[in-house]
C-alpha positions as a Markdown table, in Angstrom:
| # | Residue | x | y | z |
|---|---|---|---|---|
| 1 | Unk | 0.4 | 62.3 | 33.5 |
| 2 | Unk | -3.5 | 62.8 | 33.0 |
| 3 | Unk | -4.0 | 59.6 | 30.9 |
| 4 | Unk | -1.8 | 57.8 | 34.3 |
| 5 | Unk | -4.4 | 59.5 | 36.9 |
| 6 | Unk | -7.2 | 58.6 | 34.2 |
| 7 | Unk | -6.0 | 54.6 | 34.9 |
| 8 | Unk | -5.1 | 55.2 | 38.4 |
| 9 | Unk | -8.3 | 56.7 | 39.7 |
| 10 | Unk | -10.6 | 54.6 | 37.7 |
| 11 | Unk | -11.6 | 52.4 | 40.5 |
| 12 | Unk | -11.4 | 53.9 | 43.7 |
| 13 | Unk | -12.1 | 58.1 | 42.6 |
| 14 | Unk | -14.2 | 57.4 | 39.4 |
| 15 | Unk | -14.9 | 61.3 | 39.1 |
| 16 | Unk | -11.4 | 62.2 | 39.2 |
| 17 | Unk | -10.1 | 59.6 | 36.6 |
| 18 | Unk | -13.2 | 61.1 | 34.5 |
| 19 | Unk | -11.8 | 64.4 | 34.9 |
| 20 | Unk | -8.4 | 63.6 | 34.6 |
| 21 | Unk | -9.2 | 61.4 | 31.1 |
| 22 | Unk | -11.1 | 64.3 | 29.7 |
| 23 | Unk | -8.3 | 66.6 | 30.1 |
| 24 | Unk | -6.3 | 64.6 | 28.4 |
| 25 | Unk | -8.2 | 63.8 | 25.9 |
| 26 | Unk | -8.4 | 67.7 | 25.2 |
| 27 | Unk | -4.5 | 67.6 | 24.8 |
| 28 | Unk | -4.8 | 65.1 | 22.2 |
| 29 | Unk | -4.5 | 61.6 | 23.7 |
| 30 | Unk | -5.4 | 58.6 | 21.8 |
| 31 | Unk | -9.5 | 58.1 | 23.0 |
| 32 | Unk | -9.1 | 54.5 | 22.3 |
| 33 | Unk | -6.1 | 54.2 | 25.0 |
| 34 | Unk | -8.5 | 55.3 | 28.2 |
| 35 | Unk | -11.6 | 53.9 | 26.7 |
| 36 | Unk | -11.3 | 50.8 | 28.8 |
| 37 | Unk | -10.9 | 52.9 | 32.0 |
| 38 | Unk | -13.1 | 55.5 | 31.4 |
| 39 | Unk | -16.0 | 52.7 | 30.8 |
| 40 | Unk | -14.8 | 51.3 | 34.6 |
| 41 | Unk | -15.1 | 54.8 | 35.9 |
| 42 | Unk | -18.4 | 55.2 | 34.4 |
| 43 | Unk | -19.6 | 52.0 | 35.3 |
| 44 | Unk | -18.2 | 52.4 | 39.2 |
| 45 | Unk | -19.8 | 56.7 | 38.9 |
| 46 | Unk | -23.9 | 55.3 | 37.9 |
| 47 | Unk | -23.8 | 51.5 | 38.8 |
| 48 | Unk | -23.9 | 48.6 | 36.5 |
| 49 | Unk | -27.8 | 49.3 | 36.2 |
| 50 | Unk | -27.7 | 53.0 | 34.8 |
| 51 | Unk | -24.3 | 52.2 | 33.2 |
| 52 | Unk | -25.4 | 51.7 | 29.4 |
| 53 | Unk | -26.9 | 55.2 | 29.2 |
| 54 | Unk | -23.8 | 56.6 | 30.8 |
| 55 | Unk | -21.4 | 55.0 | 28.4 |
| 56 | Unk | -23.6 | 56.0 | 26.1 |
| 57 | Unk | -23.9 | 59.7 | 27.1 |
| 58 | Unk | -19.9 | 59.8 | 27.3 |
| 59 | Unk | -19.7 | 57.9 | 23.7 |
| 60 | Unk | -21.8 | 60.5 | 21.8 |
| 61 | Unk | -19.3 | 63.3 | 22.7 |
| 62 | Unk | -16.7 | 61.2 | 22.0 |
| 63 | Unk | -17.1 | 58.4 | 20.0 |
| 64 | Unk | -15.3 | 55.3 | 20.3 |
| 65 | Unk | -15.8 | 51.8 | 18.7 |
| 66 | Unk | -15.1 | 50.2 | 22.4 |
| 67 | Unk | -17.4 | 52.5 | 24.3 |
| 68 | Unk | -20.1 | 51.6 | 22.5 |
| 69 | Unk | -19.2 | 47.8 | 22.2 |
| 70 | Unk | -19.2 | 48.5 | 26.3 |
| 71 | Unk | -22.2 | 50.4 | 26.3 |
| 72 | Unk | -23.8 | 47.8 | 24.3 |
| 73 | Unk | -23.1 | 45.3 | 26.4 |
| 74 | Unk | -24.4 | 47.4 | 29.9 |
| 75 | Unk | -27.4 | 47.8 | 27.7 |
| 76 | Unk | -27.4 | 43.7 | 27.3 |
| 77 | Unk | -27.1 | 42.6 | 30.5 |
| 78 | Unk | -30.1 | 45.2 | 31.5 |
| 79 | Unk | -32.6 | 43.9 | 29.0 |
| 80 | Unk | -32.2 | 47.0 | 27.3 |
| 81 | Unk | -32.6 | 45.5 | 23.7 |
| 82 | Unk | -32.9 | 48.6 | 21.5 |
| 83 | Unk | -31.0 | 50.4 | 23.3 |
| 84 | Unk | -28.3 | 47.5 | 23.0 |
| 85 | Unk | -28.4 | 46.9 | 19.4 |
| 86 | Unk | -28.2 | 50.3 | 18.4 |
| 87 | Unk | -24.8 | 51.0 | 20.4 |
| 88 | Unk | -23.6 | 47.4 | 18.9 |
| 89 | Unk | -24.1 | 49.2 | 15.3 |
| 90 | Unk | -22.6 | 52.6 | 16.2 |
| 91 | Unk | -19.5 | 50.3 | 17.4 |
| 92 | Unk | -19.4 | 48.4 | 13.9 |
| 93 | Unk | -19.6 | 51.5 | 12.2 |
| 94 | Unk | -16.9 | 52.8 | 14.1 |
| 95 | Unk | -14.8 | 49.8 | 13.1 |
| 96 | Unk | -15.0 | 47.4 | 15.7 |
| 97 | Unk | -16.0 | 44.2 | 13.3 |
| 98 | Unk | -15.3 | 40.9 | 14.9 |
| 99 | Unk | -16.4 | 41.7 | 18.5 |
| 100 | Unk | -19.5 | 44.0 | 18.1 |
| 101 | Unk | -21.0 | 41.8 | 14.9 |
| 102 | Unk | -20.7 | 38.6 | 16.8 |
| 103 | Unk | -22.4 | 40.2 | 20.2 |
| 104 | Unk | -24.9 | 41.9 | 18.5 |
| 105 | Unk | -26.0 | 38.3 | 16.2 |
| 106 | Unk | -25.9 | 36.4 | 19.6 |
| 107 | Unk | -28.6 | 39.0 | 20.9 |
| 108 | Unk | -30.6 | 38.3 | 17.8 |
| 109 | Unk | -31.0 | 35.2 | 17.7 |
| 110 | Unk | -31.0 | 34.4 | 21.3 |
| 111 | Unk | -33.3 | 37.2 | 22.7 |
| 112 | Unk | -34.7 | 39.2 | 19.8 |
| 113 | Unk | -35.8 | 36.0 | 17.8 |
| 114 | Unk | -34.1 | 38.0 | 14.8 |
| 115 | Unk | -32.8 | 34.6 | 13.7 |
| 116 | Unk | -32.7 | 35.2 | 9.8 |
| 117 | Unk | -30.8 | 38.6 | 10.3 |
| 118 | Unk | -28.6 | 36.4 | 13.0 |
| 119 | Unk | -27.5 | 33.7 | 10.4 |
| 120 | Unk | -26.5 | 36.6 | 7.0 |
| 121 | Unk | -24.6 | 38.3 | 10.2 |
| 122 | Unk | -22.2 | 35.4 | 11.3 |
| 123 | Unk | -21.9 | 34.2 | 7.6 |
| 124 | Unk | -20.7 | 37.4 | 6.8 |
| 125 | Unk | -18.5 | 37.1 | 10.0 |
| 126 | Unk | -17.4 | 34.0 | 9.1 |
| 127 | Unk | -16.1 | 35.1 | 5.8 |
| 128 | Unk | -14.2 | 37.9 | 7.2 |
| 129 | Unk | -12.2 | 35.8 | 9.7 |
| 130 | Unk | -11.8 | 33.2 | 7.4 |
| 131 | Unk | -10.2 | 35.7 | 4.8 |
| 132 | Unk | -8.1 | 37.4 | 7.5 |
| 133 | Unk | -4.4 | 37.2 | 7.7 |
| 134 | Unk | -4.4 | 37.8 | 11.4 |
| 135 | Unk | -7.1 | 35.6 | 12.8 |
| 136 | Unk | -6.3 | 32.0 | 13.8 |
| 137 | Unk | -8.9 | 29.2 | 13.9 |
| 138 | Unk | -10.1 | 30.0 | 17.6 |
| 139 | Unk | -11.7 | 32.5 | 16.5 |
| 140 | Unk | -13.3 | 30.9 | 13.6 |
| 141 | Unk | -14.3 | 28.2 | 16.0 |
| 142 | Unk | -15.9 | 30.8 | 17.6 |
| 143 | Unk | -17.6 | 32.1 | 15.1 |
| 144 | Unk | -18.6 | 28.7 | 13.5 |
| 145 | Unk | -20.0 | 27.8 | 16.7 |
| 146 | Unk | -22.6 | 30.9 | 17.4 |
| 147 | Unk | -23.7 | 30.2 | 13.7 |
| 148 | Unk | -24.4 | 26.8 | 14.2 |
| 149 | Unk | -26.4 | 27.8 | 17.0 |
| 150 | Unk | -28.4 | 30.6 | 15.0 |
| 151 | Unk | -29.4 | 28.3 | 11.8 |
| 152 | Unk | -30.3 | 25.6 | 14.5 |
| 153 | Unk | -33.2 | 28.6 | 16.5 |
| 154 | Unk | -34.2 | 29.5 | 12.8 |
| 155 | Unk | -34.7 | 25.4 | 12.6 |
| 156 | Unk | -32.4 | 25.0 | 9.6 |
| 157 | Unk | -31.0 | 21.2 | 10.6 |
| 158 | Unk | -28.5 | 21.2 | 7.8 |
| 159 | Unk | -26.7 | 24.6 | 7.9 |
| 160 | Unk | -26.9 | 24.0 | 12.1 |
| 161 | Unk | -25.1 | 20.7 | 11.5 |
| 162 | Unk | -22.8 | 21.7 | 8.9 |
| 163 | Unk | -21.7 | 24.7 | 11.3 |
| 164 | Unk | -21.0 | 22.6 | 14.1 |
| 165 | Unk | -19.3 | 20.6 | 12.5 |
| 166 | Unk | -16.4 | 23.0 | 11.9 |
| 167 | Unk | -16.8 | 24.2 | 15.0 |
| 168 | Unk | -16.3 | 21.0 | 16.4 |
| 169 | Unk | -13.4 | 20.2 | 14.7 |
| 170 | Unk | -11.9 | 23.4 | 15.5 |
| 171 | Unk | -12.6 | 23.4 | 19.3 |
| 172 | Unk | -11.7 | 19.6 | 20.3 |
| 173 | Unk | -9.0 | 21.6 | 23.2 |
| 174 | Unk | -11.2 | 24.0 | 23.6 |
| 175 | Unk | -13.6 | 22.1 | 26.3 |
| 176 | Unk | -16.2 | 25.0 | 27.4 |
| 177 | Unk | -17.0 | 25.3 | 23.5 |
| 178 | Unk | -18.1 | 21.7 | 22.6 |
| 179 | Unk | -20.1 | 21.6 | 25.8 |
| 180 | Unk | -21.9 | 24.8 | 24.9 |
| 181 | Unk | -22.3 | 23.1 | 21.4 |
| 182 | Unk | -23.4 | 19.8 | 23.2 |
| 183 | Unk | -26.1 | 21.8 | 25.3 |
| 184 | Unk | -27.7 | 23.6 | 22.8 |
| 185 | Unk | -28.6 | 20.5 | 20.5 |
| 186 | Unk | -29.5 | 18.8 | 23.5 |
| 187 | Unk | -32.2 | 21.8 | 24.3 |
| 188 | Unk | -33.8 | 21.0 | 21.1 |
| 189 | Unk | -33.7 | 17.2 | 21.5 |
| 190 | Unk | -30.5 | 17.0 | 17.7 |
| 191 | Unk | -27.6 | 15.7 | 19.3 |
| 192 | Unk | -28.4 | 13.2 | 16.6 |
| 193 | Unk | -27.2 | 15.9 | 14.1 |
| 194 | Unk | -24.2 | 16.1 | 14.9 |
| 195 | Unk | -23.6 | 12.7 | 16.7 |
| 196 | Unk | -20.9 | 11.9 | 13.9 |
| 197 | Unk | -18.9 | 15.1 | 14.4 |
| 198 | Unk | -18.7 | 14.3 | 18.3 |
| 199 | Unk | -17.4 | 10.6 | 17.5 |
| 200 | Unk | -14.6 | 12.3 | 15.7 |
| 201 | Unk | -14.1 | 15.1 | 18.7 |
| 202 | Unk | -13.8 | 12.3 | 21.2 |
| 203 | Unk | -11.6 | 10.4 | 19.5 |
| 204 | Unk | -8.8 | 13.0 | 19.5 |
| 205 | Unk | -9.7 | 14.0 | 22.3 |
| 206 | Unk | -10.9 | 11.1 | 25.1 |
| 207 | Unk | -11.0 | 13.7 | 28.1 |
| 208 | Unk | -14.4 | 15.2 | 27.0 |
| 209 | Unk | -16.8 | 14.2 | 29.7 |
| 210 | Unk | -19.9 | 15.4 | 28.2 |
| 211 | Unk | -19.4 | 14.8 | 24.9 |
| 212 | Unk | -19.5 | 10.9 | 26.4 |
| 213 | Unk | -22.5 | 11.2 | 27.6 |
| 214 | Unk | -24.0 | 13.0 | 24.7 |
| 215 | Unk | -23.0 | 10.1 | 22.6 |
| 216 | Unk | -24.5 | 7.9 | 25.6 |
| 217 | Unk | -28.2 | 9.7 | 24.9 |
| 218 | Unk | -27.8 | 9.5 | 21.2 |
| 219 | Unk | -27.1 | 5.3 | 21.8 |
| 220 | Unk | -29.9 | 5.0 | 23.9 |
| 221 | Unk | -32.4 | 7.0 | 22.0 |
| 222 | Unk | -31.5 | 4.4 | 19.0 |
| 223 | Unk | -31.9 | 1.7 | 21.3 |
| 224 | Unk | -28.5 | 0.6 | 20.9 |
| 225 | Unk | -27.6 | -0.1 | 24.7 |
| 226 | Unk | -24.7 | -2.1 | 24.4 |
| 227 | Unk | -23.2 | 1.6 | 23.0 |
| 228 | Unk | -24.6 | 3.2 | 25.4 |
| 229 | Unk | -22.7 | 1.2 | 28.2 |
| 230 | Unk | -19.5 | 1.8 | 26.2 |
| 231 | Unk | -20.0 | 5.6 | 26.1 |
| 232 | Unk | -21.1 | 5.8 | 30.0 |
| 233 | Unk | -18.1 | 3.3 | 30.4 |
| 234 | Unk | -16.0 | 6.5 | 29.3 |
| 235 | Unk | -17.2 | 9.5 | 31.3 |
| 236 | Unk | -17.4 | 7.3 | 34.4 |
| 237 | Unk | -13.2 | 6.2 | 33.1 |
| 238 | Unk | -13.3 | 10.6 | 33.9 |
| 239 | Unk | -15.3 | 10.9 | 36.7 |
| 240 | Unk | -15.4 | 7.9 | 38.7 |
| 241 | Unk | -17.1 | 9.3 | 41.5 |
| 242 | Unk | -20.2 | 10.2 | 40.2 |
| 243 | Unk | -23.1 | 7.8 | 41.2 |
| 244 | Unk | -25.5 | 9.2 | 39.0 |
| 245 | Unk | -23.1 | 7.5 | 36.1 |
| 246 | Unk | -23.3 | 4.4 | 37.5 |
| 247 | Unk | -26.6 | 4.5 | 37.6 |
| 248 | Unk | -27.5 | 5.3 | 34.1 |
| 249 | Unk | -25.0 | 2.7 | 33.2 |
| 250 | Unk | -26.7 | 0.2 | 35.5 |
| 251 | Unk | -30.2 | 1.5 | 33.5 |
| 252 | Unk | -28.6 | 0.7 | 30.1 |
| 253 | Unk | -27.4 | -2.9 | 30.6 |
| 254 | Unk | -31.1 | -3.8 | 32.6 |
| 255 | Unk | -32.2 | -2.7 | 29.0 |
| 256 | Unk | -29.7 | -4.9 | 27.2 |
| 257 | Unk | -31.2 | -7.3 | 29.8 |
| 258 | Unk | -27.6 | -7.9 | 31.4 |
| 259 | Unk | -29.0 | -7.6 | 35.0 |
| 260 | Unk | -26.1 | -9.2 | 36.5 |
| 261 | Unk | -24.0 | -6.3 | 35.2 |
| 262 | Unk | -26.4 | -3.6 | 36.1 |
| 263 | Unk | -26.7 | -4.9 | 40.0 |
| 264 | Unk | -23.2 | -4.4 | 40.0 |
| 265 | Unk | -23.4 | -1.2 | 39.2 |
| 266 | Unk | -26.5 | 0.2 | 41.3 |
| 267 | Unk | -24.1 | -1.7 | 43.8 |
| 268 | Unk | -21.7 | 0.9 | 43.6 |
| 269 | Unk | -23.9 | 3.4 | 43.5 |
| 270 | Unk | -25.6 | 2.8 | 46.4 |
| 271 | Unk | -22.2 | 2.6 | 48.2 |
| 272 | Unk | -21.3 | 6.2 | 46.6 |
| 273 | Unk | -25.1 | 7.3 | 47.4 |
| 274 | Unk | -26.3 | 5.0 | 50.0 |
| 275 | Unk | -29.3 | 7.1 | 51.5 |
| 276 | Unk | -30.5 | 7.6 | 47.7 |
| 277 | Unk | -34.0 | 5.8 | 47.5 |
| 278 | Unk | -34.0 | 4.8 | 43.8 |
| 279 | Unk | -30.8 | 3.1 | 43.9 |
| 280 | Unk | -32.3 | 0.1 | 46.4 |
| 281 | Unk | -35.7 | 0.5 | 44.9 |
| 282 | Unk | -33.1 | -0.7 | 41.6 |
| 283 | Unk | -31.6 | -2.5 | 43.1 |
| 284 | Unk | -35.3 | -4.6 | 44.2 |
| 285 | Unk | -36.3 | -5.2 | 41.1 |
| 286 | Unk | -32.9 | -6.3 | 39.2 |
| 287 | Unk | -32.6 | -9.2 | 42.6 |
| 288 | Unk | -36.3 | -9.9 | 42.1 |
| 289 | Unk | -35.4 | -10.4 | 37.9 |
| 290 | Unk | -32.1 | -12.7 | 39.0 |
| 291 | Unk | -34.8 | -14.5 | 41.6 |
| 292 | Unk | -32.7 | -13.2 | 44.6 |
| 293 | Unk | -36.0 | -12.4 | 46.6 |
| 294 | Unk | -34.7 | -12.4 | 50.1 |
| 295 | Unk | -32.2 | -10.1 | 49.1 |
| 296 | Unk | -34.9 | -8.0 | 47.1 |
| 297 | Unk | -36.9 | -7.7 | 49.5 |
| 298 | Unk | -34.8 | -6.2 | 52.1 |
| 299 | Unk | -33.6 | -3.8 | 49.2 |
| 300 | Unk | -37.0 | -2.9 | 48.5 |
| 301 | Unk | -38.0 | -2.8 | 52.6 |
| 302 | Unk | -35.0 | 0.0 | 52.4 |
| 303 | Unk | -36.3 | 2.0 | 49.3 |
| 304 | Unk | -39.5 | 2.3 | 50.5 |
| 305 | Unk | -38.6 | 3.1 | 54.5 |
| 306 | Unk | -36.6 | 6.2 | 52.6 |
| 307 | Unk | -39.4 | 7.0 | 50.1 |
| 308 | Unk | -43.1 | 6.2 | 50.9 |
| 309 | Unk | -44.0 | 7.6 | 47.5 |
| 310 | Unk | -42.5 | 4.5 | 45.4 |
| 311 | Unk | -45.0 | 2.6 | 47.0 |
| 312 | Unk | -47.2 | 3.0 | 44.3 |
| 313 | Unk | -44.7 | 1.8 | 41.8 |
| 314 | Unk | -44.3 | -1.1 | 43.6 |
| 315 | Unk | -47.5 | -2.1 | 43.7 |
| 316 | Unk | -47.2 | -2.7 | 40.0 |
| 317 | Unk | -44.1 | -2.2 | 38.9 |
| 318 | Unk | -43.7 | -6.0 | 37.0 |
| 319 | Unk | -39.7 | -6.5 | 37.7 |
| 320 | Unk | -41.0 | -7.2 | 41.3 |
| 321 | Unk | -43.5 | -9.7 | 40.1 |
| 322 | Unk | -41.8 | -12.7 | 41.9 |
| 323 | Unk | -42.4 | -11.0 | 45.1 |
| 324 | Unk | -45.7 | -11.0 | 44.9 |
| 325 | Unk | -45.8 | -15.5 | 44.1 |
């Protein structure tokens, strides 16, 4: 009956669910039954701002693995670094070791720039959930993907890339994960790194929009446009009403120097986005490059009526050059 008022009150009467939880915690109820209502009473009691030391407070007199891990986490979201990694360690030494490890090796290496003590923690991580009997390859993926993201801040390209690969190829349902992947490399300017992996990702699984247009960057920082249309091809295949796709396929075929093909698609850009200024301004230059001037100049009359400040560009900007003969 106390452990039911403990869950009942949590909520609305924090203080009396408290009460109730350590009554029946006296009479010998399992701790790690109400610790997930106890930390919502606490949390509602102080506020999610004082909530880390009141966890905290309630942990020391009776210990739990998941009141600290929740502690630890209050402590997280507040900045509170110390604090935050000292809770995470009571809760792994309590034997909470897939949950507490992993949080506490994200908050190395992304806010403590503990990046060496990051990487030993997830390959040790990785290890145990590789051995494990219980846990399935989400969770490696998981795992494989915060460690490819800790060797790539301690700058170790190869172990970052072999990381990510697994992860990849453990995560092509999972859609949120390979973006997450996809950003991170993209931060530090080495989707290169892992440009093969995403090739194989996308091919079992055609649906992922970003991972298009990661392989779209990767083309066009190799110069290799006519890829680079393929790939924007795709994610616009997803998300055909984006204009800003059009666009940077439109951008891609004027540098394969397929203007015709690029009009086209500032074309429909414009139509999706027509009070967008760089589209006509585009738009100018590609009808100046066919030698459509008339029409280039009232595209360029438009661009510049919505945006004094390409004006300049104009001036001499050399895809307009046969408007100025």
């Amino acid at each position: 009956t106390l452990a039911f008022e403990a869950r009942l009150w949590a909520e609305v009467e924090p203080a009396k669910a408290l009460e109730a939880a350590q009554l029946a915690l006296a009479r010998g109820y399992p701790l790690q039954d109400l610790a997930p209502w106890i930390g919502n009473a606490l949390v509602k009691t102080v506020g999610e701002e004082k909530s880390g030391e009141a966890i905290a407070r309630f942990a020391e007199v009776y210990p739990d693995r998941w009141l600290w891990h929740r502690a630890a986490m209050a402590f997280a979201v507040n900045k509170q670094w110390k604090e935050a990694k000292a809770a995470f360690l009571k809760a792994i030494a309590l034997g909470n070791t897939l949950e507490s490890p992993l949080q506490l090796a994200i908050l190395e290496y992304r806010d403590l720039g503990m990046t060496k003590e990051a990487c030993a923690r997830l390959d040790a991580l990785g290890k145990l959930v590789r051995e494990s009997k219980t846990l399935g390859n989400d969770s490696q993926a998981l795992v494989e993907s915060h460690t490819a993201l800790a060797y790539l801040a301690n700058k170790d390209k190869k172990l970052a890339k072999t990381h990510a690969e697994k992860a990849l190829s453990l995560s092509v349902n999972n859609e949120a994960r390979v973006n997450q992947i996809v950003e991170a490399f993209k931060a530090v300017n080495q989707l290169s790194l892992i440009g093969d992996a995403l090739l194989k990702t996308v091919s079992k699984n055609p649906l992922l929009e970003d991972v298009h247009l990661a392989l779209a960057l990767i083309s066009t920082d190799a110069k290799d446009y006519p890829k680079t249309v393929e790939h924007l091809s795709a994610a616009i295949a997803l998300a055909p009403d984006r204009d800003d796709l059009y666009s940077a396929r439109g951008q891609a075929s004027y540098l394969a120097l397929q203007y015709e093909v690029a009009l086209r698609d500032f074309e429909t850009a414009i139509r999706q986005k027509p009070d967008h200024a760089p589209y006509h301004y585009n738009r100018a230059c590609l009808l100046s490059l066919l030698g459509r001037k008339l029409e280039a100049y009232e595209s360029l009359k438009t661009a510049l009526y919505m945006n004094q400040n390409l004006r300049d560009q104009a001036v001499s900007d050399s895809d307009l050059e046969n408007l100025r003969l």
